[in-house]
VEXSE-768447 format. One record per residue (C-alpha): residue in one letter; y, x, z negated. Coordinates in steps of 0.2 Angstrom, whole numbers, padded with zeros to 4 digits, always signed. Example, Ala and Ser with C-alpha at 12.3 -4.5 7.8 and 13.67 -1.06 7.14 Angstrom:
# VEXSE-768447
a-0022+0062-0039s-0005+0068-0036
END
This chain:
# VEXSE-768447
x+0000+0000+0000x+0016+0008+0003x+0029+0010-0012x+0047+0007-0006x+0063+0011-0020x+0077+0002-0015x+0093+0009-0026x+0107-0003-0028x+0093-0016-0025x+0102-0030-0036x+0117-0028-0023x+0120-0039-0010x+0114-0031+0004x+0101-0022-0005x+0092-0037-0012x+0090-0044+0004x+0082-0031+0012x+0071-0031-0005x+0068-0049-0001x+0064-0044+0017x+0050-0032+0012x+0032-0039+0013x+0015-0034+0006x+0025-0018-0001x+0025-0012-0019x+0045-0014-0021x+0054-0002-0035x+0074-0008-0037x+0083+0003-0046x+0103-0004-0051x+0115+0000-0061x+0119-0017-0063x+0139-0014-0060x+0151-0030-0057x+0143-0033-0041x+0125-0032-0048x+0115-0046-0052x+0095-0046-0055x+0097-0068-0050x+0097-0061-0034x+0081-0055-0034x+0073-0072-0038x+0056-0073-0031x+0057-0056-0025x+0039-0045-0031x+0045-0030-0039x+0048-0018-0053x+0065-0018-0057x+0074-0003-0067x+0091-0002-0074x+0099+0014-0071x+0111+0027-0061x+0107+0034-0047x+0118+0049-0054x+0106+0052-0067x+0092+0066-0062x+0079+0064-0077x+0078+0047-0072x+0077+0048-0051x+0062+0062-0059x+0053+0048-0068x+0058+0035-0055x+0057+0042-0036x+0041+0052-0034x+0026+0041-0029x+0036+0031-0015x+0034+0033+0002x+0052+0025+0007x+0069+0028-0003x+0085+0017+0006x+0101+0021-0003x+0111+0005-0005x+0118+0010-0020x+0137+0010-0018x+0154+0007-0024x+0159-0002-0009x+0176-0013-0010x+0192-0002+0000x+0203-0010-0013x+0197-0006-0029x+0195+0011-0021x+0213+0013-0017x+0216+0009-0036x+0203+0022-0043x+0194+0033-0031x+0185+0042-0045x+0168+0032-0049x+0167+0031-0027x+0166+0049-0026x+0153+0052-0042x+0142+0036-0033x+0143+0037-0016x+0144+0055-0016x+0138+0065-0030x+0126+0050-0032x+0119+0054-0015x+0116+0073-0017x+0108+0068-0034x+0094+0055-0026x+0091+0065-0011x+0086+0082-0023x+0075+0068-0033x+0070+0064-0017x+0065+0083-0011x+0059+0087-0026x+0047+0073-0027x+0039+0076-0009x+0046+0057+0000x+0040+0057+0017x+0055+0046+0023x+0075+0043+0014x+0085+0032+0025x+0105+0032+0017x+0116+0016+0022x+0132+0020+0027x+0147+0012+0034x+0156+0011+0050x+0172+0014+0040x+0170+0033+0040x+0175+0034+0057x+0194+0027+0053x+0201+0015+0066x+0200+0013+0084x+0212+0004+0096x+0199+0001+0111x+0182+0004+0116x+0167+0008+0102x+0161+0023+0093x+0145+0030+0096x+0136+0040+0084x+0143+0057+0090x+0161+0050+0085x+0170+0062+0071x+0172+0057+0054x+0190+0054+0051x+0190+0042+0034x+0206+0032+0031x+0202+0026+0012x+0194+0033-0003x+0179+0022-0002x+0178+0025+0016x+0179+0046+0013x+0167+0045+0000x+0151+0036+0009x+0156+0050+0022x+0153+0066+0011x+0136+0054+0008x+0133+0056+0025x+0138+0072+0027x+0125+0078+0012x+0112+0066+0020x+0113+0076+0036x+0115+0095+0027x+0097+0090+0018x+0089+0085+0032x+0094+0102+0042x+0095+0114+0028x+0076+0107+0018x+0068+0098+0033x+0071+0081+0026x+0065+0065+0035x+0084+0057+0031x+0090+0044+0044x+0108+0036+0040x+0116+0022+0046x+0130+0014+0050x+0136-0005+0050x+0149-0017+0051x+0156-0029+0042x+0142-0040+0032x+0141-0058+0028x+0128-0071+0022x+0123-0077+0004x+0125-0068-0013x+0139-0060-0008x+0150-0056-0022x+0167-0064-0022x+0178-0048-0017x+0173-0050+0001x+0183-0061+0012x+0170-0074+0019x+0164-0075+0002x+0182-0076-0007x+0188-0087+0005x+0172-0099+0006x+0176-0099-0014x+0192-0103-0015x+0194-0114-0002x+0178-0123-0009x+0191-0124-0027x+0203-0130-0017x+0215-0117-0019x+0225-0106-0007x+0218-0089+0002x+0228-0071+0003x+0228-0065+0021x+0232-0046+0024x+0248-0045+0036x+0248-0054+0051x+0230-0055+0050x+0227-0046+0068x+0215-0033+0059x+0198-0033+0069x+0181-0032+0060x+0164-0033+0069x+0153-0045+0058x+0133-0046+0056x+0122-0056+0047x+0117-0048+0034x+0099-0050+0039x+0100-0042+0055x+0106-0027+0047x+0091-0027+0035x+0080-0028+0051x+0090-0014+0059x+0086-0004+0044x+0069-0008+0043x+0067-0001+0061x+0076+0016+0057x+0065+0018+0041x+0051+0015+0053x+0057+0025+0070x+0072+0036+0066x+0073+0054+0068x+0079+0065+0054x+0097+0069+0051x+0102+0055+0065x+0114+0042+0063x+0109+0023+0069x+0123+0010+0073x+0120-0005+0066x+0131-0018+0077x+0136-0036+0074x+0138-0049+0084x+0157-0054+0083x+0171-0045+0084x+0184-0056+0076x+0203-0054+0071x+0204-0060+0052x+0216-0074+0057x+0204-0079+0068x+0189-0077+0055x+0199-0086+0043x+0204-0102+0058x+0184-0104+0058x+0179-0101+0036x+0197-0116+0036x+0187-0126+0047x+0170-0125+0038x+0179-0128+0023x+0189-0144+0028x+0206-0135+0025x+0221-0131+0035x+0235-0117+0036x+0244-0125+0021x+0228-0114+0011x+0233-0099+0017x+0246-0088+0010x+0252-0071+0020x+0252-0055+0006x+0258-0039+0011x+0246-0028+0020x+0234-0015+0010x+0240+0005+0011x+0232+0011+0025x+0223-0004+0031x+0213+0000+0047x+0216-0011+0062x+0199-0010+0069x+0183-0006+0069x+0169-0005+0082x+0151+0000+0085x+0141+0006+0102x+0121+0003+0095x+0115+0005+0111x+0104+0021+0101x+0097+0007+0090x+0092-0008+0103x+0086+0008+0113x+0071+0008+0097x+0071-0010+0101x+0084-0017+0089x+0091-0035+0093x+0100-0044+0082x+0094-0063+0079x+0109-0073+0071x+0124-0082+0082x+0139-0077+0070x+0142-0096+0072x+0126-0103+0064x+0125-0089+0052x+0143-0092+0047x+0140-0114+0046x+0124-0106+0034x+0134-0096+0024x+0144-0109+0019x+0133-0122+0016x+0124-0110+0005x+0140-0106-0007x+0144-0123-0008x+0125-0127-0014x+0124-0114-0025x+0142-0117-0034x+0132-0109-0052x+0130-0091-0044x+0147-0089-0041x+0157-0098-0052x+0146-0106-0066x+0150-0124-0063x+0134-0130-0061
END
């Protein structure tokens, strides 16, 4: 049976591609931050343990026996990380180095390390592919590249079998309320008014967050050490025109949004060629449309995870 540890596995992304693993023996390891939550392992088969991924004694006890480690562990929201960029550079970074020398030590045959599309900065037209530079506009966004950057040193300095990939923006259920869809599917379902960033014109490229677990699943099962994987989406959307659509799905109107001033150094967009992956066989599987109308539906059903009414 193969062993998979899946770090930050109470997270949003993480727990799904937890709750996307069958007949495997499923190790999550979380810190249980803010964004943490075990509720979103609910039905999932696993072992859970509480702990930090900068921590070394406990990756020695935790990591060896596994045949798969994917690193989801994460601080993760650009905002918070323009307020403190300290805890994203000891997680995403110095947490990083420390599971992959857990990893090493331990024998893994296979570490895949998710990563963001925001390392790259911003571009006006066209797509990155993966041979882009790194050029990082935001704390979080230069810490998950030094995460990168040590991914890639361990798999050409010790021979690692370390993949990374690289993703868009992320949507569907359990996503914490820092988010936009999430924020805004929240408040608007409170009926209160949304904050939109400027004039709204930023561009984001949006999957769902299970095509990005099966775009992960594929690297951990095809990708070459040290390479980079884009992970695409399947709409490429200005956030006032993200926000006309959540409006609709909500029942609102303009009067619930309010223009706030922009974030420091907020990139205008974002875009990824993952003509690499699909060349593995990747395709993702949800229209943005009916992944979006499911999104939703399931924040306005599940009203308790999110804000304890009940």
């Amino acid at each position: 049976m193969t062993r998979v540890l899946v770090t930050g596995g109470a997270g949003f992304i993480g727990s799904h591609f937890a709750r996307s693993l069958h007949d495997v023996y499923v190790t999550v390891l979380d810190k249980l931050t803010y964004a943490g939550n075990r509720a979103n392992l609910d039905g999932v088969r696993h072992d859970f343990v509480h702990g930090d991924i900068c921590d070394p004694d406990l990756l020695a006890r935790v990591v060896p026996g596994h045949d798969l480690v994917v690193n989801f562990a994460a601080e993760s929201h650009v905002d918070r990380s323009i307020e403190g960029a300290a805890e994203f550079m000891r997680t995403n970074a110095l947490g990083t180095q420390t599971l992959l020398q857990a990893c090493l030590e331990a024998g893994v045959p296979k570490v895949v390390q998710v990563s963001t599309d925001e390392v790259y900065g911003s571009i006006d037209i066209g797509s990155w592919d993966e041979a882009a530079p790194l050029r990082p506009r935001s704390p979080y966004a230069a810490s998950k590249a030094g995460g990168d950057l040590i991914a890639r040193a361990y798999a050409i300095t010790y021979g690692m079998n370390v993949s990374i990939t690289r993703c868009g923006n992320n949507y569907g259920p359990r996503q914490y309320p820092e988010k936009i869809i999430p924020l805004f599917v929240t408040r608007l379902l409170r009926g209160e008014q949304v904050p939109l960033y400027g004039d709204g014109g930023n561009v984001r490229d949006w999957i769902h967050v299970q095509d990005h677990c099966a775009g992960i699943r594929l690297v951990a099962e095809k990708g070459a050490p040290g390479e980079v994987y884009h992970i695409a989406g399947t709409a490429e959307l200005t956030n006032r025109e993200l926000t006309e659509r959540l409006l609709e799905a909500c029942g609102r109107d303009w009067d619930a949004v309010r223009q706030v001033e922009d974030r420091k150094g907020h990139d205008r967009r974002y875009s990824l060629d993952d003509r690499k992956l699909r060349a593995l066989g990747y395709r993702p599987e949800i229209p943005f449309e009916q992944g979006l109308k499911d999104t939703v539906r399931w924040y306005a059903e599940h009203r308790d995870w999110w804000s304890g009414e009940g």
